[in-house]
C-alpha positions as CSV (number, residue, x, y, z in Angstrom):
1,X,34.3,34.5,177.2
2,X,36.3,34.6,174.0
3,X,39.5,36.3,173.8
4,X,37.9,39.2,171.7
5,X,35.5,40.0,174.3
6,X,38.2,40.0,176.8
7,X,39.8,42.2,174.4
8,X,37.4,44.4,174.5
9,X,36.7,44.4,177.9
10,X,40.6,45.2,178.5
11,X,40.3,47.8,176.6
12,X,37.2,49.7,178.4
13,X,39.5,49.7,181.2
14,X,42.2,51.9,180.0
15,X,43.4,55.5,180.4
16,X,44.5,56.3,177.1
17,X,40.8,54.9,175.6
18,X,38.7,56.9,177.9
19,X,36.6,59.9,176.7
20,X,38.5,63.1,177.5
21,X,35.7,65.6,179.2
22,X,37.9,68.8,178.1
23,X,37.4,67.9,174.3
24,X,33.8,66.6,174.0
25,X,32.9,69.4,171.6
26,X,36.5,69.7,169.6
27,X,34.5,68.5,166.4
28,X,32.7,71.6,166.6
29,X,35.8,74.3,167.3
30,X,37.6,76.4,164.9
31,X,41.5,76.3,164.1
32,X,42.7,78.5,166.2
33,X,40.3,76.4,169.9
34,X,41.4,72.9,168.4
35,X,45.2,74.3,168.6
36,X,44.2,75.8,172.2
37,X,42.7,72.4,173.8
38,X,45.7,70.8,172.0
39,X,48.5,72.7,173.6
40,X,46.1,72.7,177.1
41,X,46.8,69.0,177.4
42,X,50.3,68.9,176.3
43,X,51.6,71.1,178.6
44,X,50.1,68.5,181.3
45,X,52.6,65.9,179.7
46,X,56.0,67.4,181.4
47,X,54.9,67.2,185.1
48,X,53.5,63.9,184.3
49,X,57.0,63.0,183.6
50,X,58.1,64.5,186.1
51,X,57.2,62.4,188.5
52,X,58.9,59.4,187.3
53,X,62.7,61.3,187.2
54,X,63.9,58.4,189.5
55,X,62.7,55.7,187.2
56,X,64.4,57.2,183.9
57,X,67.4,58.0,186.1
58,X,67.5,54.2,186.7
59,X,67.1,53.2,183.2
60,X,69.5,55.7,182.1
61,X,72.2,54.6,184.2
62,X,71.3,50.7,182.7
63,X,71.9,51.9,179.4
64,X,74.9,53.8,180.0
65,X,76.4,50.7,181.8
66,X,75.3,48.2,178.8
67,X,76.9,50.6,176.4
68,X,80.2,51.4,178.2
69,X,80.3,47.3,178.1
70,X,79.7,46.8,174.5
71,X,76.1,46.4,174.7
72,X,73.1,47.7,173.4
73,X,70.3,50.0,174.1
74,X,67.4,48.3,172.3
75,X,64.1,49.9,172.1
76,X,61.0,48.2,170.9
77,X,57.4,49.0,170.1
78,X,54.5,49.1,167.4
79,X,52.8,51.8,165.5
80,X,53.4,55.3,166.8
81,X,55.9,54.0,169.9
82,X,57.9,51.4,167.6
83,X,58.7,54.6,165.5
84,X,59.6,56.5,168.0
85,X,62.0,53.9,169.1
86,X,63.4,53.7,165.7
87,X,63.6,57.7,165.3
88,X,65.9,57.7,169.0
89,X,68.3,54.6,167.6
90,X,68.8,56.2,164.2
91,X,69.3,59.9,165.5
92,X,72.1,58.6,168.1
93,X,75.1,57.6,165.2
94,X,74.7,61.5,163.6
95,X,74.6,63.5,167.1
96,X,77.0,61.1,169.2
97,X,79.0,59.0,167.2
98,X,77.6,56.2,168.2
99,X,77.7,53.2,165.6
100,X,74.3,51.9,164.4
101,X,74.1,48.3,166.3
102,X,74.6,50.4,169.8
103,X,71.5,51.8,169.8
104,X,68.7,49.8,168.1
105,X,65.2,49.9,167.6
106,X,62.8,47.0,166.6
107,X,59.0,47.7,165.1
108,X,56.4,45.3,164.9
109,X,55.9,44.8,161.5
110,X,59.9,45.5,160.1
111,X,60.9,48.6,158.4
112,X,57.6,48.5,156.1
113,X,55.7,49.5,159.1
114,X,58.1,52.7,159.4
115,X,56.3,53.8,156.7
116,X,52.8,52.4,156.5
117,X,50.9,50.8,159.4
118,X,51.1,46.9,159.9
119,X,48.4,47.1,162.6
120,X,47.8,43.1,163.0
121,X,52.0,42.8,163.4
122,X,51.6,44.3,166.8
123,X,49.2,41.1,168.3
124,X,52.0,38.5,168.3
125,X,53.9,38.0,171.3
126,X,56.1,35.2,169.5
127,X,57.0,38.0,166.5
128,X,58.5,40.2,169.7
129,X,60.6,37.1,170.6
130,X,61.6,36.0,167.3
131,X,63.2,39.5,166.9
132,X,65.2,39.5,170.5
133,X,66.1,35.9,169.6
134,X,67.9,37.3,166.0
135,X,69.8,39.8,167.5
136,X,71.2,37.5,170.2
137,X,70.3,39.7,173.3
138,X,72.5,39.1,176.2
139,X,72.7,40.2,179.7
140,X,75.0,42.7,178.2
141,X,72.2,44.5,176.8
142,X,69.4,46.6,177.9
143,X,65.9,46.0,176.4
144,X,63.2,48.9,176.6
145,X,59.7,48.5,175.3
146,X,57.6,51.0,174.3
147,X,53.9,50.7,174.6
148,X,51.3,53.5,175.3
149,X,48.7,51.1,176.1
150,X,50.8,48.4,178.3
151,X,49.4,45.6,176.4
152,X,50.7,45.5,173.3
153,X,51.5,42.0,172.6
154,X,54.8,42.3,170.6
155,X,56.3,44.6,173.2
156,X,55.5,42.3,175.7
157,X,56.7,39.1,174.1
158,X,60.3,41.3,173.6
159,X,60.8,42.2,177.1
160,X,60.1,38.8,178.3
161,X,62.5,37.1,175.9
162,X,64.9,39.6,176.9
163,X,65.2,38.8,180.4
164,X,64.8,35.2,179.9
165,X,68.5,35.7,177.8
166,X,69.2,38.0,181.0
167,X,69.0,41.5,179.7
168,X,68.0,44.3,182.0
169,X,64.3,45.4,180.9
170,X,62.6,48.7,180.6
171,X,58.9,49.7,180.2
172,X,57.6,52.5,178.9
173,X,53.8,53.0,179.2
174,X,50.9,55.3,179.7
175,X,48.9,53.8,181.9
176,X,49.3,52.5,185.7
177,X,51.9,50.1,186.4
178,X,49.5,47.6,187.2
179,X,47.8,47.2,183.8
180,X,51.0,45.9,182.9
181,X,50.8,41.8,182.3
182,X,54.3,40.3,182.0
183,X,55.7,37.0,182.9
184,X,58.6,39.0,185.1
185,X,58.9,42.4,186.3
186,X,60.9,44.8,184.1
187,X,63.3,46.5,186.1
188,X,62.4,49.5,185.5
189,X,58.8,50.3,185.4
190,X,58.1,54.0,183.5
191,X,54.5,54.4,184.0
192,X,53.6,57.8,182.8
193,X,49.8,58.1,182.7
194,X,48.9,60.6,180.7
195,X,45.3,60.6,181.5
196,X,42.2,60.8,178.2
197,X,43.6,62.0,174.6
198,X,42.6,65.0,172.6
199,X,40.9,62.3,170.4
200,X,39.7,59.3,172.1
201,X,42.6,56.3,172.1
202,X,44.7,58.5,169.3
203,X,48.3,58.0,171.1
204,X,50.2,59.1,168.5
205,X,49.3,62.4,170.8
206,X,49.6,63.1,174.3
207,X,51.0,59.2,174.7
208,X,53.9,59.1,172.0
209,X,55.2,63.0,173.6
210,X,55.4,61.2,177.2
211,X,57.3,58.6,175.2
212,X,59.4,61.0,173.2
213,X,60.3,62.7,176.1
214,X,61.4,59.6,178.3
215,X,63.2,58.3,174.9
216,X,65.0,61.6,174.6
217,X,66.1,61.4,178.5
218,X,67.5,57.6,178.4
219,X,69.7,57.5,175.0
220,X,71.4,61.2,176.2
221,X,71.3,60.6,179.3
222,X,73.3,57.3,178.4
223,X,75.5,59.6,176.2
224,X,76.5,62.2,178.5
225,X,77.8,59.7,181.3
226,X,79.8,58.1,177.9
227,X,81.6,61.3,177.5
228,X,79.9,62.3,173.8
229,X,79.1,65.5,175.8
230,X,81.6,68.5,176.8
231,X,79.8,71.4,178.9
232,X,76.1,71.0,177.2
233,X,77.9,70.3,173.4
234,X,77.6,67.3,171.4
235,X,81.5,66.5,170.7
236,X,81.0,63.1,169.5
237,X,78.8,63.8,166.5
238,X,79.7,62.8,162.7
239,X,80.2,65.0,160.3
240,X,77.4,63.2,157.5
241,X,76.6,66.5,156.2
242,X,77.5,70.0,155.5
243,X,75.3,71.7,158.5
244,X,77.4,69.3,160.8
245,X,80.5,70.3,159.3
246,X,79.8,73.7,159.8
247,X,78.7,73.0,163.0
248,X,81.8,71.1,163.9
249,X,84.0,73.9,162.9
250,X,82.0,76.4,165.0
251,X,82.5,74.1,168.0
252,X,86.0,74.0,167.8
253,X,86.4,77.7,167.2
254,X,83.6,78.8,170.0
255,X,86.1,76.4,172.8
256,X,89.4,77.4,171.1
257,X,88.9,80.8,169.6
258,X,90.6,79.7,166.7
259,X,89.4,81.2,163.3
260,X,87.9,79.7,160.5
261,X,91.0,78.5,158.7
262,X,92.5,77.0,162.3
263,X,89.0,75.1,162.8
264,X,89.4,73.6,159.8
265,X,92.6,72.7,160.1
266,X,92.3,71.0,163.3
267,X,89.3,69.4,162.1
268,X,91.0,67.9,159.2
269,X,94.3,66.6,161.6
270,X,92.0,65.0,163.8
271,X,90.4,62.9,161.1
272,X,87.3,64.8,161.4
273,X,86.6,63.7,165.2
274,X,85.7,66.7,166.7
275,X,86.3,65.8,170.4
276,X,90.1,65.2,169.0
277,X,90.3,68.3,167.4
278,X,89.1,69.8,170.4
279,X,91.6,68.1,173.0
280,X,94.3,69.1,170.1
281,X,93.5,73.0,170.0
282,X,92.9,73.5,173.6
283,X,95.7,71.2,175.2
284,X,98.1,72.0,172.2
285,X,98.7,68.6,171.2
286,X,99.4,66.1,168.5
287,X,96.0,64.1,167.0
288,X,98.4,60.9,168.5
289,X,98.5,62.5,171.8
290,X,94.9,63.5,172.1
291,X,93.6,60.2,171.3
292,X,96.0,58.4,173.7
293,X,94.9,61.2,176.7
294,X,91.0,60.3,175.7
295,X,91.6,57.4,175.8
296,X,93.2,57.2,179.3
297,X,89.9,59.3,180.4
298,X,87.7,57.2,178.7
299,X,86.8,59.5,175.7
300,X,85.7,62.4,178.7
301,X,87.6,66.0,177.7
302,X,86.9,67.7,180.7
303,X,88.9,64.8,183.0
304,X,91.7,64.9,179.9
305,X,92.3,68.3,180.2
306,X,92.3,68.4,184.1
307,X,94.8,65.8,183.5
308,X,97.4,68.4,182.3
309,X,96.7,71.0,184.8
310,X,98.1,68.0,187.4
311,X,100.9,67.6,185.1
């Protein structure tokens, strides 16, 4: 059989390339029934989440380990799920602080394919190793594919590069665990089957919100246990334009009650680090003795200002 019948016959076998018997006659609906079947089969996406919580728990706890170590959270993937990785990595330095080679994501195909598909990039297994090979992974890291399918050859050749180099691998699919073909068990295994898409095999639908959704979980979840988080705020963020300069002001003043003119006065003291500024208005302390008191509580405020109530 040659490999592009077995391709084929792989493919037959799939959730995500099966007809879905809810949509059969979508070609034929008007606006407002094609955005009625579409939100009926995304509001099946949460609960099928939902039953993997324990498996993103695990991989959230991996990441936020292989961070608080100086490693990296590395996502990979092609087409829709290699941007989705890439959109997670990028949005991480803006919201938390976080600098750009923490939290990194790799697309079959490079940065073109960000922007226009490099469809044959995602059938090389080798391309996937090359690229965990140039960024040295190391057991330090954590390594998590992306792949609605299961198959994809690029994501695969990734995660078993990274854990021959030792890394702690994740997979994200949607389809049963068992459709999954690598050399070594990941270890974590995020199968979230979503079931038959809107439009036959289009996974840039139900598919890539799964992944979203898990994607969203693991890097914040990863964040919060860092300390980039105090009550449900974002502390940590970087002030790259005026909305989050604004925003970082408002922070300050919603947890401090100072005014306008005393939020941005702290907020200039500080250096611009909000989660300094913050420490220094509530605490009443020097930007020196904030950063050593964060530092001592390993950048969490809640723990630095129970610190002083004990004092």
């Amino acid at each position: 059989m040659s490999d592009s019948q077995k391709l084929y016959d792989q493919l037959k076998k799939l959730e995500t390339e099966q007809r879905n018997p809810e949509t059969l006659h979508i070609d034929l609906a008007d606006p407002g029934e094609i955005v009625r079947l579409m939100n009926e089969q995304d509001k099946k996406v949460a609960e099928y989440v939902s039953a993997r919580k324990d498996q993103i728990a695990m991989a959230v706890d991996f990441a936020h380990k292989a961070l608080a170590k100086g490693g990296r959270l590395i996502y990979t993937g092609a087409g829709t799920s290699g941007r989705l990785g890439v959109l997670d990595a990028a949005e991480c330095p803006p919201t938390f602080g976080t600098h750009p080679d923490q939290v990194i994501g790799l697309i079959a195909g490079g940065r073109e394919a960000m922007f226009v598909a490099q469809e044959g990039s995602e059938d090389l297994p080798e391309h996937g190793e090359r690229d965990i090979a140039e960024l040295n992974v190391s057991d330090k890291d954590v390594v998590c594919g992306l792949a609605a399918s299961g198959r994809t050859p690029y994501v695969l050749g990734t995660l078993d590069e990274a854990k021959r180099r030792g890394a702690r691998t994740v997979m994200v699919c949607c389809v049963v665990a068992d459709r999954v073909k690598l050399e070594k068990e990941p270890d974590v295994m995020i199968d979230v089957p979503v079931g038959p898409e809107v439009i036959m095999g289009s996974t840039r639908l139900k598919s890539a919100t799964a992944q979203k959704m898990v994607c969203n979980m693991i890097s914040t979840g990863a964040m919060i246990r860092l300390g980039k988080v105090y009550e449900n705020v974002m502390v940590d963020l970087m002030l790259t334009n005026k909305k989050l300069v604004e925003r970082s002001r408002r922070i300050i003043s919603m947890f401090t009650d100072a005014g306008y003119e005393e939020s941005s006065r702290l907020l200039k003291e500080s250096g611009g680090k909000v989660k300094i500024a913050l420490l220094m208005g509530l605490a009443k302390v020097s930007r020196e003795e904030a950063e050593k008191k964060l530092e001592d509580h390993n950048g969490f405020i809640r723990a630095a200002l129970q610190s002083y109530e004990k004092d």
